[in-house]
N, C-alpha and C positions, 0 to 999 in steps of 0.2 A: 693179398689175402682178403677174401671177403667177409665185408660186416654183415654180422648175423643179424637176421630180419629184427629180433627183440631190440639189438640196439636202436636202430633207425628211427623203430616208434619212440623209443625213448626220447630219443637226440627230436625228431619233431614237434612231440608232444612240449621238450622245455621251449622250441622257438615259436611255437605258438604260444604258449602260455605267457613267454616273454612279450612279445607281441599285441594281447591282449591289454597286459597291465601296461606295457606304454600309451595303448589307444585312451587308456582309462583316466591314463594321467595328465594325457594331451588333451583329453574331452571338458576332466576337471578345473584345469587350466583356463579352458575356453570359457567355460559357465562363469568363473570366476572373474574372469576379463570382462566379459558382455554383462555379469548384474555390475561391476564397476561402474562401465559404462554408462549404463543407464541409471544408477545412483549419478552421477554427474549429470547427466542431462535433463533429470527432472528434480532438480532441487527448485524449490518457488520462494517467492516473497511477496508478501501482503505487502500493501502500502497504505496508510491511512494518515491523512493530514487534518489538521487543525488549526484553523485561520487564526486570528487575534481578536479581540473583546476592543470594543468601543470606549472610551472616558466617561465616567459618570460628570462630569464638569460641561461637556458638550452636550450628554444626551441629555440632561437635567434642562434645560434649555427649550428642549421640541415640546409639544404637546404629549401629555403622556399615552395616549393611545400611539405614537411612533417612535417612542423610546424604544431604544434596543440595548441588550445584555445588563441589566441591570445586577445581576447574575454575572461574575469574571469569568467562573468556568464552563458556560453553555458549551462551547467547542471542543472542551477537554474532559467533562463528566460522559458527553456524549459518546466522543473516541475511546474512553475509557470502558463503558459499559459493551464497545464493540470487542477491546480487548479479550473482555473476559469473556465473552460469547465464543471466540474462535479458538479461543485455548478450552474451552471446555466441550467444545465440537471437537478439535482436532490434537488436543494436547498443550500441555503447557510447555511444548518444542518449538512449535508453530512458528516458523521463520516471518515475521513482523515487524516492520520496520514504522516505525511513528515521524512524522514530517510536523514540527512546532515552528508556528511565525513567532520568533524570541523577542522582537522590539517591541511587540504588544504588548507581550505581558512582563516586558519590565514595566512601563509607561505604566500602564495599570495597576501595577504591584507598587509603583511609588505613590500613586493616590491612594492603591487602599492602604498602604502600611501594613501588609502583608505579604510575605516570603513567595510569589507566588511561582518561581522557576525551581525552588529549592521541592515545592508541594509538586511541578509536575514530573518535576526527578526522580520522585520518590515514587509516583507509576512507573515509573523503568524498574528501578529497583524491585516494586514488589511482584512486577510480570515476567521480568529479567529478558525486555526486547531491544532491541534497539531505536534509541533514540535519538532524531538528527535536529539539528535546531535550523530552520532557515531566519535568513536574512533579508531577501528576494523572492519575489512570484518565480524567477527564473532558475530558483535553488532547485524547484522542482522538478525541470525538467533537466538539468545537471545531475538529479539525483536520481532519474529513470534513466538518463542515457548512461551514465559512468558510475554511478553509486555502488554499482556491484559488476563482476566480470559477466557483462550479456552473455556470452558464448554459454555460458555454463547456467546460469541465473536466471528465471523468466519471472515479468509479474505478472502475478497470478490473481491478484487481487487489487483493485485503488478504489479508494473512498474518500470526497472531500468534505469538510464538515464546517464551516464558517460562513461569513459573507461572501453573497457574489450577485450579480447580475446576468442578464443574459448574454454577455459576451464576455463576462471574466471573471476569475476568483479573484477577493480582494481580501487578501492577506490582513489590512486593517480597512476600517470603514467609523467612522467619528472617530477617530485615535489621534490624530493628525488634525486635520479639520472636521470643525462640526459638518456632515452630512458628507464627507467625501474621504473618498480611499486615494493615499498614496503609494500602496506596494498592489501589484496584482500582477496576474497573470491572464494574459489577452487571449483571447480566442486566435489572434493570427500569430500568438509566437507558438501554436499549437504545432506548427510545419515541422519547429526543429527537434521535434520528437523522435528519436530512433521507433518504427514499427517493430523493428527485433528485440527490443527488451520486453516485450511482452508476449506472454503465452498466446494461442491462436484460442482459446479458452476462457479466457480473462472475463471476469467478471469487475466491473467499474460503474458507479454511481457517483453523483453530487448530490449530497445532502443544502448544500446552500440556495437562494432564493433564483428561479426562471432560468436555471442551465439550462435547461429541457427546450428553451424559446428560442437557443441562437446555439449556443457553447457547444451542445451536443452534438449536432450536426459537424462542428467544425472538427469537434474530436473524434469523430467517425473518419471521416477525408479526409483526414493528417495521420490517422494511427489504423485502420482498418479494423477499431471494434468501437462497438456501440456502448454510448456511456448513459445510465438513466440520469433522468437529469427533470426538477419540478416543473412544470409551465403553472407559472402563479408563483406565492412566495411559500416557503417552510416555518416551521414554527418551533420552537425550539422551549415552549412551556415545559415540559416534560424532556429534560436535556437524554435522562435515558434514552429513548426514542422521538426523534424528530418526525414529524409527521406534516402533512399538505396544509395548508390555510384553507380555510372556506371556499372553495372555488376550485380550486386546484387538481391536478392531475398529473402522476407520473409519463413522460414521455421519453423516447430514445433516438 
């Protein structure tokens, strides 16, 4: 018996109409997979560290025009004030991760007789980031290469803010012995830096004294981005912002 022409249009019009709304639903699908996607693959983390403060018992000793930290929080008022700078650029979400040398400022905290691990807690608490305590120059680059899952995690941001020379960050410097640092981080343990925990992006500065003279370079050849870094020393009068010494010049 033959179907009448009305049905066929009918019967084709549902298998297209059905057809559409699968495509629609398969498309939705996709959109929703691929912004996943790419929610996974661009999550970032700032990194900003904070060496350790000097003994007023050693530095009391130098001459005073080469006394350093006289002031416990130089490193910590400074990271602080950067805090607040990127949460209010970017939100108080702003994935930030804070890197604190903790033997310093015990050591310090027991000369001043004041609280001083409990006071930098309490910047976690009031910015709600994360806070990691190092031990080691070496915490740091444990804490780029595995501190978060790389595949998915990029830094997007490092900033270091303490003592250093031109070939290392030195975690303490008079803390230990007068005029010399026992924890740092060497320009050639730079090597065992994973290049893939960092964005191709990456924005990284040393705030500490002549990175710019040796450090940078080496952190360029071990990680393929450029880190500004002082050639001369920094000054940390104004812990809000650190600024060049008389003489001085940012270099990369």
């Amino acid at each position: 018996m033959p179907v009448h022409p009305a049905k066929i249009i009918v019967l084709l019009a549902v298998i297209i109409h059905s057809s559409l709304a699968m495509a629609q639903e398969r498309g939705a699908l996709f959109k929703k997979s691929f912004k996943a996607r790419k929610q996974v693959a661009t999550q970032e983390e700032f990194i900003i560290i904070s060496g350790g403060p000097a003994l007023r018992k050693w530095e009391d000793m130098r001459e005073e025009n080469e006394q350093h930290d006289r002031w416990w929080g130089n490193f910590i008022r400074s990271a602080r004030a950067r805090i607040q700078q990127l949460q209010k650029r970017y939100g108080p979400e702003y994935p930030i991760t804070w890197l604190v040398y903790r033997p310093g400022y015990i050591t310090r905290s027991e000369e001043d007789g004041q609280p001083l691990i409990s006071w930098i807690e309490s910047v976690r608490e009031k910015y709600k980031i994360q806070l990691v305590w190092l031990e080691t120059g070496k915490d740091i680059i444990r804490h780029i290469n595995s501190g978060k899952d790389r595949k998915q995690i990029k830094i997007v941001g490092f900033e270091y803010y303490g003592h250093s020379n031109q070939y290392a960050f030195m975690m303490d410097y008079s803390n230990d012995i007068l005029g010399a640092s026992t924890s740092w981080l060497h320009e050639n343990d730079l090597q065992e830096i994973q290049p893939s925990a960092f964005s191709s992006k990456a924005k990284c500065r040393s705030y500490g004294c002549k990175t710019g003279e040796s450090m940078s370079a080496k952190w360029y050849a071990a990680i393929g981005i450029r880190m500004w870094g002082a050639k001369g020393k920094t000054d940390y009068s104004n812990p809000l912002k650190p600024t060049l010494s008389p003489g001085g010049y940012w270099k990369r």
